[in-house]
N, CA, C and O atoms as CSV, one atom per row, in Angstrom:
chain,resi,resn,atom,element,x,y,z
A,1,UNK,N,N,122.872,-103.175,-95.399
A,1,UNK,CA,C,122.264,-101.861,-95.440
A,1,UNK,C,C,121.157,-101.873,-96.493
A,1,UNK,O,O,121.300,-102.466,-97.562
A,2,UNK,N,N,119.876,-101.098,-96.113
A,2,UNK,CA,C,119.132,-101.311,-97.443
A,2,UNK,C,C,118.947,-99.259,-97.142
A,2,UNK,O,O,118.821,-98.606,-96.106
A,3,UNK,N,N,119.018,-98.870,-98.559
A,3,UNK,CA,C,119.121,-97.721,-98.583
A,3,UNK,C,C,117.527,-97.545,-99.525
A,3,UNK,O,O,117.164,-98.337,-100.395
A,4,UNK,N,N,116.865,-96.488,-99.140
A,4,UNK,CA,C,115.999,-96.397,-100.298
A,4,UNK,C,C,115.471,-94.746,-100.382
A,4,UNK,O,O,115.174,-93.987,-99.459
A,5,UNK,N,N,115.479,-94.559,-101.585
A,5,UNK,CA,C,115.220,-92.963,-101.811
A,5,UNK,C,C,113.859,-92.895,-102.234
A,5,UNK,O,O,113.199,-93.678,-102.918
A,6,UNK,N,N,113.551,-91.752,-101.669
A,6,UNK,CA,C,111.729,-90.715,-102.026
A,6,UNK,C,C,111.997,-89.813,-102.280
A,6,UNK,O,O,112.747,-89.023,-101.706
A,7,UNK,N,N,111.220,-89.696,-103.568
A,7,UNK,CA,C,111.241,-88.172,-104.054
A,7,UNK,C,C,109.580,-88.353,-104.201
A,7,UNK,O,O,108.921,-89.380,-104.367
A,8,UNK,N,N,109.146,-86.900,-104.071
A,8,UNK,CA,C,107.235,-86.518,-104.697
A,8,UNK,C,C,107.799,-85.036,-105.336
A,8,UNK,O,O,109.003,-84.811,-105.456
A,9,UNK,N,N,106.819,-84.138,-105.696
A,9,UNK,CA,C,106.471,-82.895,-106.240
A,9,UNK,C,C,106.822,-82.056,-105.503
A,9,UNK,O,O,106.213,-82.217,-104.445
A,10,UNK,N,N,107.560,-81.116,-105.446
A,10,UNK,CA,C,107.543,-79.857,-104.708
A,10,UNK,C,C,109.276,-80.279,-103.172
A,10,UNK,O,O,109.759,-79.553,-102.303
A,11,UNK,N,N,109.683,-82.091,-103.708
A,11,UNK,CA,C,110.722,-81.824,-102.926
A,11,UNK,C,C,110.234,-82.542,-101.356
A,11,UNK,O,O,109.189,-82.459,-100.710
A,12,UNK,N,N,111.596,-83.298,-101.112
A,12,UNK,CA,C,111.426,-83.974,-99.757
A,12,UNK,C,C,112.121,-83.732,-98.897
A,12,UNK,O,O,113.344,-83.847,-98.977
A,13,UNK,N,N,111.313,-83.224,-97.569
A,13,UNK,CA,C,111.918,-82.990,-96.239
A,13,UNK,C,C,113.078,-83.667,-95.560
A,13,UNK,O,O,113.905,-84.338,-96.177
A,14,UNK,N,N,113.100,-83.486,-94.428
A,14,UNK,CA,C,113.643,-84.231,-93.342
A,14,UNK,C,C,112.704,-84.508,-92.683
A,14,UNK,O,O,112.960,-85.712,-92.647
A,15,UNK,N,N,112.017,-84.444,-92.245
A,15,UNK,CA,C,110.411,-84.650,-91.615
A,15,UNK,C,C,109.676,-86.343,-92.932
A,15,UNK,O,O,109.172,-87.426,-92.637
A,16,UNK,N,N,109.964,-85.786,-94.089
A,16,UNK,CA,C,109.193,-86.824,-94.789
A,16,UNK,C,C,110.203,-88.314,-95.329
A,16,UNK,O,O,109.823,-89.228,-96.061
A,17,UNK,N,N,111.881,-88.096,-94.517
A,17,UNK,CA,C,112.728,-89.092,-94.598
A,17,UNK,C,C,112.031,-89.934,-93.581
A,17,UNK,O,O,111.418,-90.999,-93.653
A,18,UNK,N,N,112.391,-88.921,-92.386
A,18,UNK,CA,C,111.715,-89.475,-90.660
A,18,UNK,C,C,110.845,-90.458,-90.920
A,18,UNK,O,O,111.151,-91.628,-90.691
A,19,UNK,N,N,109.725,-90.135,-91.398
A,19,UNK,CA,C,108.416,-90.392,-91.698
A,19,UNK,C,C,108.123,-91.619,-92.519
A,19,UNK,O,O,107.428,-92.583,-92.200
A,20,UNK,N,N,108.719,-91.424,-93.531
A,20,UNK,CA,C,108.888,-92.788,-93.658
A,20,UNK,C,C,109.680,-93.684,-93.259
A,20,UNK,O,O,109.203,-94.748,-93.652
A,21,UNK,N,N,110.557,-93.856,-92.740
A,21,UNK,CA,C,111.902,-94.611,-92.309
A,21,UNK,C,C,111.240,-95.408,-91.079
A,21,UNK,O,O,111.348,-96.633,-91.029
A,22,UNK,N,N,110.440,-94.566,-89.926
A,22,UNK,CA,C,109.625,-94.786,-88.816
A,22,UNK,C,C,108.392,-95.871,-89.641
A,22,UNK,O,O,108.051,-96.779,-88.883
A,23,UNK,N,N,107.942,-95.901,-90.535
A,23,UNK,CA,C,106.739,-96.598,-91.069
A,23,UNK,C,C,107.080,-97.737,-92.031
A,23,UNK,O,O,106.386,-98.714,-92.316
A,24,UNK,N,N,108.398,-97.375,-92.506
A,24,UNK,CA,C,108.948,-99.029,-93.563
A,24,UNK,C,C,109.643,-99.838,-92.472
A,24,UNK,O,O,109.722,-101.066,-92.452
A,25,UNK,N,N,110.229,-98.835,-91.398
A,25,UNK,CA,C,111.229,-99.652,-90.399
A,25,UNK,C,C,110.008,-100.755,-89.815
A,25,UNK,O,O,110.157,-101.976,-89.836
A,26,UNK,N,N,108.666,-99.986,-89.247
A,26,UNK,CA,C,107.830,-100.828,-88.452
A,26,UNK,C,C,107.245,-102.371,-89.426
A,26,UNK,O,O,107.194,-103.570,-89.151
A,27,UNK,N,N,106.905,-101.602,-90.549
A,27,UNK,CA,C,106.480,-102.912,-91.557
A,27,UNK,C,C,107.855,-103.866,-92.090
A,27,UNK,O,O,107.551,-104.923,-92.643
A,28,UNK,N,N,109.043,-103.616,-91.982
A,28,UNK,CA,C,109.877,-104.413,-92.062
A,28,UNK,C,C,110.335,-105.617,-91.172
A,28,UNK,O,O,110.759,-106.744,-91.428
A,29,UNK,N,N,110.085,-104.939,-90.050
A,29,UNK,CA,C,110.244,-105.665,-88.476
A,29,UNK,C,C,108.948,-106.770,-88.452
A,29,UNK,O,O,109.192,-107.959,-88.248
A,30,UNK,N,N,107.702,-106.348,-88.650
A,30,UNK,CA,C,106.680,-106.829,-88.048
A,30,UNK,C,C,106.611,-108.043,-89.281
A,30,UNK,O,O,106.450,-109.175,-88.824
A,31,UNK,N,N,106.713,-107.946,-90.801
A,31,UNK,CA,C,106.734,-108.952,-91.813
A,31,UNK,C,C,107.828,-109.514,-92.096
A,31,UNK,O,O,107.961,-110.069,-93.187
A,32,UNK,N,N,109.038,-109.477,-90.986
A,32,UNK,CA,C,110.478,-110.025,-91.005
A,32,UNK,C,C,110.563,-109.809,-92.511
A,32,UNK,O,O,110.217,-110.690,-93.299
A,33,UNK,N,N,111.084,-108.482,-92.944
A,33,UNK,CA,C,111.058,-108.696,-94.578
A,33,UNK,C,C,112.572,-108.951,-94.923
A,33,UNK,O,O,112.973,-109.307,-96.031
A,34,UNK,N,N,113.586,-108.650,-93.488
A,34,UNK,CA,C,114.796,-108.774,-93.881
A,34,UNK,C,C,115.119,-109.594,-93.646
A,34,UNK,O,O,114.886,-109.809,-92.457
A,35,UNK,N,N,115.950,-110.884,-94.424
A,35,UNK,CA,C,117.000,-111.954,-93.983
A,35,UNK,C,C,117.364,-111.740,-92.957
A,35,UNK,O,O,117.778,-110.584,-92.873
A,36,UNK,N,N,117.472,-112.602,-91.555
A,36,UNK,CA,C,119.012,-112.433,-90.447
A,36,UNK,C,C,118.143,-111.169,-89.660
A,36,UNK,O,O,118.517,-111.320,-88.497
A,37,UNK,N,N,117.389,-110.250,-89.661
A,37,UNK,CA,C,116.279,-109.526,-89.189
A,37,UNK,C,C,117.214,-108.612,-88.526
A,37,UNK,O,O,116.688,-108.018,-87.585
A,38,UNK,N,N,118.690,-108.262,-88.777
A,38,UNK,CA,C,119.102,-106.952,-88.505
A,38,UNK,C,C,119.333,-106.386,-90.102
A,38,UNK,O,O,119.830,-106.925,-91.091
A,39,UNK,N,N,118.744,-105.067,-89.880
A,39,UNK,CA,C,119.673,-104.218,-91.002
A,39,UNK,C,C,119.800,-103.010,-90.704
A,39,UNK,O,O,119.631,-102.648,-89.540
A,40,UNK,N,N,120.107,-102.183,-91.640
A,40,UNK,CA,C,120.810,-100.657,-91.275
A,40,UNK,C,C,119.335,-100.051,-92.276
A,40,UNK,O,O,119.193,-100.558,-93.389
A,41,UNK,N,N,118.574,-99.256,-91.924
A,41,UNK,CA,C,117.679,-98.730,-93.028
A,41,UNK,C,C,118.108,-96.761,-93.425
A,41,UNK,O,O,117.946,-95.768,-92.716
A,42,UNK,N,N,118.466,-96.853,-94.316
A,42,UNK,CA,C,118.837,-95.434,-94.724
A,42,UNK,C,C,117.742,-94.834,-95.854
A,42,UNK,O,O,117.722,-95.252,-97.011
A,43,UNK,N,N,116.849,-93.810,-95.354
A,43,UNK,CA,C,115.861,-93.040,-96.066
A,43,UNK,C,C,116.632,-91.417,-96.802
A,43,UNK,O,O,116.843,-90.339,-96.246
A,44,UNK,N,N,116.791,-91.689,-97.679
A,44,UNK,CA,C,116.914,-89.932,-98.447
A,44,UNK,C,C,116.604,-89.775,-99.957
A,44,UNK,O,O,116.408,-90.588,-100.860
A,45,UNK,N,N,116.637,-88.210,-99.883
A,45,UNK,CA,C,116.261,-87.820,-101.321
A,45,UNK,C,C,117.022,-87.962,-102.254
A,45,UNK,O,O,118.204,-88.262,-102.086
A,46,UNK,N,N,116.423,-87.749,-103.543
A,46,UNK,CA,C,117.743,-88.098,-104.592
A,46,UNK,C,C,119.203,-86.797,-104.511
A,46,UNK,O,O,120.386,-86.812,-104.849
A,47,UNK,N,N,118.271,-85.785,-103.868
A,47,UNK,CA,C,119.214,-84.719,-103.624
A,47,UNK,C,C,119.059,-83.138,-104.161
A,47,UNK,O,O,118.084,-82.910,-104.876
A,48,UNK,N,N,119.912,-82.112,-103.874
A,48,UNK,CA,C,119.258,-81.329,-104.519
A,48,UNK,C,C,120.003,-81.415,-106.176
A,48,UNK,O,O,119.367,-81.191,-107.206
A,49,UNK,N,N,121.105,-81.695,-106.137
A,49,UNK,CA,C,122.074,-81.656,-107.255
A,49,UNK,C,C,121.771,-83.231,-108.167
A,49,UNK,O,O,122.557,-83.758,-108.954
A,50,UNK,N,N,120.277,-83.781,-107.731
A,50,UNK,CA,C,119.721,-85.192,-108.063
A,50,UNK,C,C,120.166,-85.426,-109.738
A,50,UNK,O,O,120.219,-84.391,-110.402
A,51,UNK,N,N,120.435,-86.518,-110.331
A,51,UNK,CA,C,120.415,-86.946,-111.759
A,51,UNK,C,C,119.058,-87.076,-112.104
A,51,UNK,O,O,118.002,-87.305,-111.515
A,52,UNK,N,N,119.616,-86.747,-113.817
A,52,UNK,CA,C,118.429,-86.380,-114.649
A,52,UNK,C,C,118.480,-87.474,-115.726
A,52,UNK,O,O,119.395,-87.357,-116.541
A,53,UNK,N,N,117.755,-88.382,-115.848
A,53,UNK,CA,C,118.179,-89.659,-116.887
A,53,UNK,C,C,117.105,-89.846,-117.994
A,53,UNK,O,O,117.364,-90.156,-119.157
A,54,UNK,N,N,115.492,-89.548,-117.330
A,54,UNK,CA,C,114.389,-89.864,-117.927
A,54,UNK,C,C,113.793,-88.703,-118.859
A,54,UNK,O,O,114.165,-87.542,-118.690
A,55,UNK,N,N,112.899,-89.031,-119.803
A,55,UNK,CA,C,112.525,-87.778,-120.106
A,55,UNK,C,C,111.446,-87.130,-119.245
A,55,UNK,O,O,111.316,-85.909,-119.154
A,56,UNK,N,N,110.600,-88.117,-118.551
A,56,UNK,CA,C,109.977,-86.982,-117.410
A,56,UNK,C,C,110.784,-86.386,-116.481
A,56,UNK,O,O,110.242,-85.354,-116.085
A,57,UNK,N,N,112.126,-86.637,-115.818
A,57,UNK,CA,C,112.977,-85.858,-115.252
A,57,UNK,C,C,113.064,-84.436,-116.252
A,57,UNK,O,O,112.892,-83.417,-115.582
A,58,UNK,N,N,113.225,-84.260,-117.269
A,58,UNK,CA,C,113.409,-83.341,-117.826
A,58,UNK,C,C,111.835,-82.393,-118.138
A,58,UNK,O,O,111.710,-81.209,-118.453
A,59,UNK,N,N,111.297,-82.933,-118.019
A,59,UNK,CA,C,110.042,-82.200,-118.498
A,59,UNK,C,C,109.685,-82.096,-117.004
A,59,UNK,O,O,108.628,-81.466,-116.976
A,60,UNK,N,N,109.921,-82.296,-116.203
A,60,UNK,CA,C,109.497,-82.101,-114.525
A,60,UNK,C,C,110.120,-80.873,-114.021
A,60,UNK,O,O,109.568,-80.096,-113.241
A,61,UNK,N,N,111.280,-80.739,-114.499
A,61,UNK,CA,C,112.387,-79.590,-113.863
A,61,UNK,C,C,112.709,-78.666,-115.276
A,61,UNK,O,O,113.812,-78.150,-115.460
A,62,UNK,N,N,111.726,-78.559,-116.110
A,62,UNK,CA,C,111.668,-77.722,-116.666
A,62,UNK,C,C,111.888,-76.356,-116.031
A,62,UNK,O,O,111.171,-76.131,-115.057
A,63,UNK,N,N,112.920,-75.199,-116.470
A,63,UNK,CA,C,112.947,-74.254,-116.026
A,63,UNK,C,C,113.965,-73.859,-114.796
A,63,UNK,O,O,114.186,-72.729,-114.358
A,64,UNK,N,N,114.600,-75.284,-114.304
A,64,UNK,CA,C,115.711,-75.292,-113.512
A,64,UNK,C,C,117.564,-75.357,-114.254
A,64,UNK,O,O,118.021,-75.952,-115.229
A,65,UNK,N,N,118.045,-74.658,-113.468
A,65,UNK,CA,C,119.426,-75.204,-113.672
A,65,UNK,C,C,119.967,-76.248,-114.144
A,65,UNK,O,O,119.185,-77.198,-114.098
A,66,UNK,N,N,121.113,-76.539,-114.645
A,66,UNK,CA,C,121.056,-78.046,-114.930
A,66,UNK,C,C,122.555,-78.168,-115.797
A,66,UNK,O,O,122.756,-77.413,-116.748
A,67,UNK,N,N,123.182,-78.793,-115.538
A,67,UNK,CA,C,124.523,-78.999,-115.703
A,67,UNK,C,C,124.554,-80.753,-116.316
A,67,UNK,O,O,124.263,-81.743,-115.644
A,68,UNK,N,N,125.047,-80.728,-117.937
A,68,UNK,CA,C,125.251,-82.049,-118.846
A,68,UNK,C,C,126.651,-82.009,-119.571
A,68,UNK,O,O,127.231,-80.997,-119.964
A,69,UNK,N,N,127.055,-83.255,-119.664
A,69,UNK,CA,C,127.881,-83.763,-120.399
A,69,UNK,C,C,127.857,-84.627,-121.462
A,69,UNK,O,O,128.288,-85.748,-121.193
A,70,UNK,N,N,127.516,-84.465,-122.493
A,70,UNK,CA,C,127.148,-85.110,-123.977
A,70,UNK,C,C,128.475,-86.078,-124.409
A,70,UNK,O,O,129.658,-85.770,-124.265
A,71,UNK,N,N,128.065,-87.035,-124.844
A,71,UNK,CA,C,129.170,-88.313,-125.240
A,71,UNK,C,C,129.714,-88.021,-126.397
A,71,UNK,O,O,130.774,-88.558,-126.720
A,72,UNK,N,N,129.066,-87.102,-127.232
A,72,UNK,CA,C,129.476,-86.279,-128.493
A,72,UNK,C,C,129.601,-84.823,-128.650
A,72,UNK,O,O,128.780,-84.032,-128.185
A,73,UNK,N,N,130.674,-84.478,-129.332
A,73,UNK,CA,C,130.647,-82.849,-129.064
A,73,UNK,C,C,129.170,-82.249,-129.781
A,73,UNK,O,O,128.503,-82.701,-130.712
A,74,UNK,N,N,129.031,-81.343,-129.135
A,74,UNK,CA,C,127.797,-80.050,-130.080
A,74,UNK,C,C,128.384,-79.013,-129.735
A,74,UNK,O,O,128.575,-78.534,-128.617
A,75,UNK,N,N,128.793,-78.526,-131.190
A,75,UNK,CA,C,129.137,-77.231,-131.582
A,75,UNK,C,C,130.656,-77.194,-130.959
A,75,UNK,O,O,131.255,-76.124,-131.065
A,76,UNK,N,N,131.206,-78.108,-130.424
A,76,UNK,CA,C,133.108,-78.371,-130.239
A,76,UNK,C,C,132.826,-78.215,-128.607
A,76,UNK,O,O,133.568,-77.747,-127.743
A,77,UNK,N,N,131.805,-78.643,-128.521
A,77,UNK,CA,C,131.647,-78.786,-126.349
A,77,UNK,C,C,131.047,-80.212,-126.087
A,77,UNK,O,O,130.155,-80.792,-126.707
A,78,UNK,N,N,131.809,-80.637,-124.955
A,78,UNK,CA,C,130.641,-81.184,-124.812
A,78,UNK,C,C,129.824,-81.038,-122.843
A,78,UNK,O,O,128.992,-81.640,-122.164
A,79,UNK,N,N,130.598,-80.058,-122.728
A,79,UNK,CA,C,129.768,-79.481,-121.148
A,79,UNK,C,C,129.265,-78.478,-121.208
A,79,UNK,O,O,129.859,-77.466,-121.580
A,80,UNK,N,N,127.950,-78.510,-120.829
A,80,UNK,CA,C,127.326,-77.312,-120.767
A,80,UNK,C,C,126.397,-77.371,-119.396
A,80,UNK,O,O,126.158,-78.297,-118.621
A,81,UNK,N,N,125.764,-75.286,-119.446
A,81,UNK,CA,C,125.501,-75.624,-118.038
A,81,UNK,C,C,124.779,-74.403,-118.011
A,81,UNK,O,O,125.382,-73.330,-117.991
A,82,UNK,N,N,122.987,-74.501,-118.007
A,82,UNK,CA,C,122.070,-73.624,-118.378
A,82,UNK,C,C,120.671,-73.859,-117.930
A,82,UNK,O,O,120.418,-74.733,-117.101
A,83,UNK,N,N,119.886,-73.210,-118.382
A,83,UNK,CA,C,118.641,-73.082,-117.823
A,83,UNK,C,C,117.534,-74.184,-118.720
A,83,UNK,O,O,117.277,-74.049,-119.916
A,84,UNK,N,N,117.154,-74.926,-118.109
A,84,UNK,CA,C,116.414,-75.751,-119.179
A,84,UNK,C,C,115.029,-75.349,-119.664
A,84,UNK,O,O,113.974,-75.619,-119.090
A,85,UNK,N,N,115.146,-74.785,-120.599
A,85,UNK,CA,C,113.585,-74.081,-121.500
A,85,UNK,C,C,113.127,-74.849,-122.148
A,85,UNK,O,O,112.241,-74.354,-122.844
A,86,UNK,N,N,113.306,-76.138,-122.345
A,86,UNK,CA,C,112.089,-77.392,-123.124
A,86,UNK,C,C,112.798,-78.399,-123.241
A,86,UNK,O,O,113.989,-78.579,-123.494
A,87,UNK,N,N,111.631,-79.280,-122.953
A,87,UNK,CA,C,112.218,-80.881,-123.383
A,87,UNK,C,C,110.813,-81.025,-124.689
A,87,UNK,O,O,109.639,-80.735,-124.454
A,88,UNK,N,N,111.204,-81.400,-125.669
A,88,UNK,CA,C,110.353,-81.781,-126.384
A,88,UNK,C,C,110.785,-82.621,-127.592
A,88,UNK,O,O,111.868,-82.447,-128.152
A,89,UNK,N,N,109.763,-83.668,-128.015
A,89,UNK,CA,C,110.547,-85.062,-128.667
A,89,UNK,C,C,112.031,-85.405,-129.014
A,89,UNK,O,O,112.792,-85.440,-129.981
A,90,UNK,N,N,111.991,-85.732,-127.134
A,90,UNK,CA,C,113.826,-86.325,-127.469
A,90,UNK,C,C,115.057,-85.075,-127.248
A,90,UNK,O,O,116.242,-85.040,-126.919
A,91,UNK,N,N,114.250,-84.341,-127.548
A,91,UNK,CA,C,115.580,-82.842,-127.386
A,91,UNK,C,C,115.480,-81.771,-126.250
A,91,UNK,O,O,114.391,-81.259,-125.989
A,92,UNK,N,N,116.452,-81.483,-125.674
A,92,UNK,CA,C,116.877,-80.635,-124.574
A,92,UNK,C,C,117.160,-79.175,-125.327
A,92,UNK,O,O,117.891,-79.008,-126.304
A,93,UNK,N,N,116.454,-78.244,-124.677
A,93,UNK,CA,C,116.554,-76.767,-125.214
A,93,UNK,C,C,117.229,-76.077,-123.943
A,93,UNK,O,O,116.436,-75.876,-123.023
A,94,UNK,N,N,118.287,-75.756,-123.765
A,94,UNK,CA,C,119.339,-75.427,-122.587
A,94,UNK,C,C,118.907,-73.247,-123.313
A,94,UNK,O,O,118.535,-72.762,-124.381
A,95,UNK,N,N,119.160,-72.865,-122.361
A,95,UNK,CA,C,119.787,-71.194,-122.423
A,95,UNK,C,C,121.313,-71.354,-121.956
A,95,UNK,O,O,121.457,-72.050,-120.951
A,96,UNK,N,N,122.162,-70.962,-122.375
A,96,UNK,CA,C,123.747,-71.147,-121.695
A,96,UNK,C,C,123.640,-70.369,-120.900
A,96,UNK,O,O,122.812,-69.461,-120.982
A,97,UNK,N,N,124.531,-70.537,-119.821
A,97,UNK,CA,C,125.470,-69.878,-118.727
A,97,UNK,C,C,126.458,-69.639,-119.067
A,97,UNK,O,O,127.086,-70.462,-119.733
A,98,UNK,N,N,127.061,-68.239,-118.694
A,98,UNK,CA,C,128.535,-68.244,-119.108
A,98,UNK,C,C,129.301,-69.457,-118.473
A,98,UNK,O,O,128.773,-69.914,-117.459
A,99,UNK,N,N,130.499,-70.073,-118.918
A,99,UNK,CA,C,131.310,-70.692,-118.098
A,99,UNK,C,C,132.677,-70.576,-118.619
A,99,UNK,O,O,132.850,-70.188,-119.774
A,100,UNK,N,N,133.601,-70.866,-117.901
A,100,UNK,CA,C,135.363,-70.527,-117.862
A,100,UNK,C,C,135.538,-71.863,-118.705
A,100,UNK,O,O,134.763,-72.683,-118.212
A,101,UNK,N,N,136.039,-72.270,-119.473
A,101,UNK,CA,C,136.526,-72.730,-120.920
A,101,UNK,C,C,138.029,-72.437,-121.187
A,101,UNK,O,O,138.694,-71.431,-120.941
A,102,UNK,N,N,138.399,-73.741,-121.825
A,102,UNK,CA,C,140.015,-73.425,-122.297
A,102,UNK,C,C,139.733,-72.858,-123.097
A,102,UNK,O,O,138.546,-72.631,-123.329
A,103,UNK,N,N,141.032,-72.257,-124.078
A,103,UNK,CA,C,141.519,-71.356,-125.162
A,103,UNK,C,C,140.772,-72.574,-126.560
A,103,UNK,O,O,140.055,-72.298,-127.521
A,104,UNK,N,N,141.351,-73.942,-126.088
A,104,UNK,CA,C,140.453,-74.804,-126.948
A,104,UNK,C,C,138.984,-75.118,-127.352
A,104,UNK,O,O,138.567,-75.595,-128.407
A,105,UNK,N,N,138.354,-74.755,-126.317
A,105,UNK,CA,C,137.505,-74.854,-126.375
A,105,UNK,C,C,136.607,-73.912,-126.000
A,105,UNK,O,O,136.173,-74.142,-124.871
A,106,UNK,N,N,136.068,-72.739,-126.615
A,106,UNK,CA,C,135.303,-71.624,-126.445
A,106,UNK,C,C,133.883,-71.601,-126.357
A,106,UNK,O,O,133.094,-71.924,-127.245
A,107,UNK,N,N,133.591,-71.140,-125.062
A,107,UNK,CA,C,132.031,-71.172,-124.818
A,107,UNK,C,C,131.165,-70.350,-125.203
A,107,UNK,O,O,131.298,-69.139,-125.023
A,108,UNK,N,N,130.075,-70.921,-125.832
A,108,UNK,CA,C,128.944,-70.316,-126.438
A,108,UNK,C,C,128.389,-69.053,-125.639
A,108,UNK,O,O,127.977,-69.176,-124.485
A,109,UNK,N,N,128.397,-68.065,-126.181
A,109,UNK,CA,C,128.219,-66.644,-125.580
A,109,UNK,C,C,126.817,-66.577,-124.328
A,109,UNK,O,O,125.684,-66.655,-124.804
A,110,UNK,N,N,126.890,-66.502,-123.515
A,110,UNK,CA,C,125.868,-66.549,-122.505
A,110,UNK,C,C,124.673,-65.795,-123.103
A,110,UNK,O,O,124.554,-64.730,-123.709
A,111,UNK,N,N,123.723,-66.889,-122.643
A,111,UNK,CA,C,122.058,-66.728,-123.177
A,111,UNK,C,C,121.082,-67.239,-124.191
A,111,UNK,O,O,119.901,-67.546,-124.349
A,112,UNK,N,N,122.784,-67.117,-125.064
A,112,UNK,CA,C,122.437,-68.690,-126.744
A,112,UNK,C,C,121.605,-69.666,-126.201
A,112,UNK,O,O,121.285,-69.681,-125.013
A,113,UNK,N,N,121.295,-70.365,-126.911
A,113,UNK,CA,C,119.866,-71.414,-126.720
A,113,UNK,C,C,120.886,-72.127,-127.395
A,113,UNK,O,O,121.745,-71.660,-128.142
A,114,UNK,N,N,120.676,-73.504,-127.003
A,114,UNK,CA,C,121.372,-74.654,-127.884
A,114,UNK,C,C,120.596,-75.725,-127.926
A,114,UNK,O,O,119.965,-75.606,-126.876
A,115,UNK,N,N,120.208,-76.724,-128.456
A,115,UNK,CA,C,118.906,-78.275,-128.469
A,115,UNK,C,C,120.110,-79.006,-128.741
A,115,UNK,O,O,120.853,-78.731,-129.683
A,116,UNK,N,N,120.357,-80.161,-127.726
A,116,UNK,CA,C,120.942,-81.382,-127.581
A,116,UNK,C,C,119.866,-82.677,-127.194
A,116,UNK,O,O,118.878,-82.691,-126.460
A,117,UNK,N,N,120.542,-83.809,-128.066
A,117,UNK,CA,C,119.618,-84.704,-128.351
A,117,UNK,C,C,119.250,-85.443,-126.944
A,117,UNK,O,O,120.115,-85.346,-126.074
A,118,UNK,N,N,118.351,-85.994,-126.697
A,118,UNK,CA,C,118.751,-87.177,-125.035
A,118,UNK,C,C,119.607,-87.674,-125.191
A,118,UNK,O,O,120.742,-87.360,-124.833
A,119,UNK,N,N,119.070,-89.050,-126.072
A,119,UNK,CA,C,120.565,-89.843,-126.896
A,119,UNK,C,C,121.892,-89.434,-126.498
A,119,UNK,O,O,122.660,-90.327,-126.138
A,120,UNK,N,N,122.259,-88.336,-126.500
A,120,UNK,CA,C,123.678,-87.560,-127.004
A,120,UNK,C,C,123.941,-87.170,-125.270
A,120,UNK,O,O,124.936,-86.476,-125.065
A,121,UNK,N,N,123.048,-87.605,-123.944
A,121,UNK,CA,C,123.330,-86.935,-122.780
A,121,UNK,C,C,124.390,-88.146,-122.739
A,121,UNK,O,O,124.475,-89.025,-123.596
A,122,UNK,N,N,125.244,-88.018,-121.491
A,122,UNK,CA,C,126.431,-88.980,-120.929
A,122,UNK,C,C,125.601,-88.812,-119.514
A,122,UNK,O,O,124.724,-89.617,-119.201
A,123,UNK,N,N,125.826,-88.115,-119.004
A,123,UNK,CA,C,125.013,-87.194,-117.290
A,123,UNK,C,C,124.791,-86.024,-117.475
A,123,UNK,O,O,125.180,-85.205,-118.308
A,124,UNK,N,N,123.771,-85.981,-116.175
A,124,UNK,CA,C,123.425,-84.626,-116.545
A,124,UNK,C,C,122.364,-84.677,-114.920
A,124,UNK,O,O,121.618,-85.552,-114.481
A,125,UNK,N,N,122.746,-83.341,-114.399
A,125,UNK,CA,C,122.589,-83.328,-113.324
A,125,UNK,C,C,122.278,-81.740,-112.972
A,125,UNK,O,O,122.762,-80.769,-113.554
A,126,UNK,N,N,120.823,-81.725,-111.253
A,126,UNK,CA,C,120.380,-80.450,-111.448
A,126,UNK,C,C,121.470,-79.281,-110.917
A,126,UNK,O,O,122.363,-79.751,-110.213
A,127,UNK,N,N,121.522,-78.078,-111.109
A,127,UNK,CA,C,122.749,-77.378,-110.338
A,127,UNK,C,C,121.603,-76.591,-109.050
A,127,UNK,O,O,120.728,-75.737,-109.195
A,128,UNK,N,N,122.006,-77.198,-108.029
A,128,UNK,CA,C,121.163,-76.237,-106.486
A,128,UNK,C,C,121.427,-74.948,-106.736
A,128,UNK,O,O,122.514,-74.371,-106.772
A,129,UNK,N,N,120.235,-74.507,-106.924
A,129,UNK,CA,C,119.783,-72.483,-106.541
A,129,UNK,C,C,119.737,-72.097,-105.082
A,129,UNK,O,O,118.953,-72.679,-104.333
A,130,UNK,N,N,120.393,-71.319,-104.721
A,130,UNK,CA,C,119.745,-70.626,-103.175
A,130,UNK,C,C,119.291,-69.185,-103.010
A,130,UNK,O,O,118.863,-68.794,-101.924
């Protein structure tokens, strides 16, 4: 199987999977690019709920949803799950969301601003709006 994902600006179709899949499939075939010259070709996006690893991921989706898990606690959490209002040198500026929390662990009052380091992400991934 060779799987390969496209993403551009503004988000990828089903029309622009098609589209390419129809145009790598033809240049794959015609330059035998695959060993054994069968394969399975699978075209998709990273998704809507896509991972966020880079700092241009973060400075790209500025202003979206976005759900992280930090390898170190900040402030006695380490999940949070908010609106991203800046990436700037190295640091994530989240707005909180309320969220349901044990008795142990009490969540930062919805709307607080919190800055977590990159460094300090584990994952961190977008949350789909509809």
């Amino acid at each position: 199987m060779l799987r390969i994902y496209i993403d551009k600006p503004g988000g990828v179709t089903h029309e622009d999977c098609a589209s390419f899949s129809r145009e790598a499939g033809t240049i794959f075939d015609v330059e035998n690019a695959v060993p054994g010259g069968t394969y399975l070709l699978e075209v998709s996006s990273p998704g809507l709920d896509r991972k966020l690893s880079k700092a241009e991921d973060y400075q790209r989706f500025t202003g979206s949803l976005i759900r992280l898990m930090t390898r170190d606690p900040v402030n006695g959490n380490r999940h949070f799950e908010g609106r991203l209002k800046a990436f700037e040198d190295g640091r994530i500026r989240l707005e909180l969301r309320p969220q349901k929390m044990s008795k142990k662990h009490p969540s930062a009052e919805a709307g607080a601003e919190i800055e977590i380091d990159l460094r300090n992400v584990e994952k961190a991934n977008l949350v789909p709006e509809f």
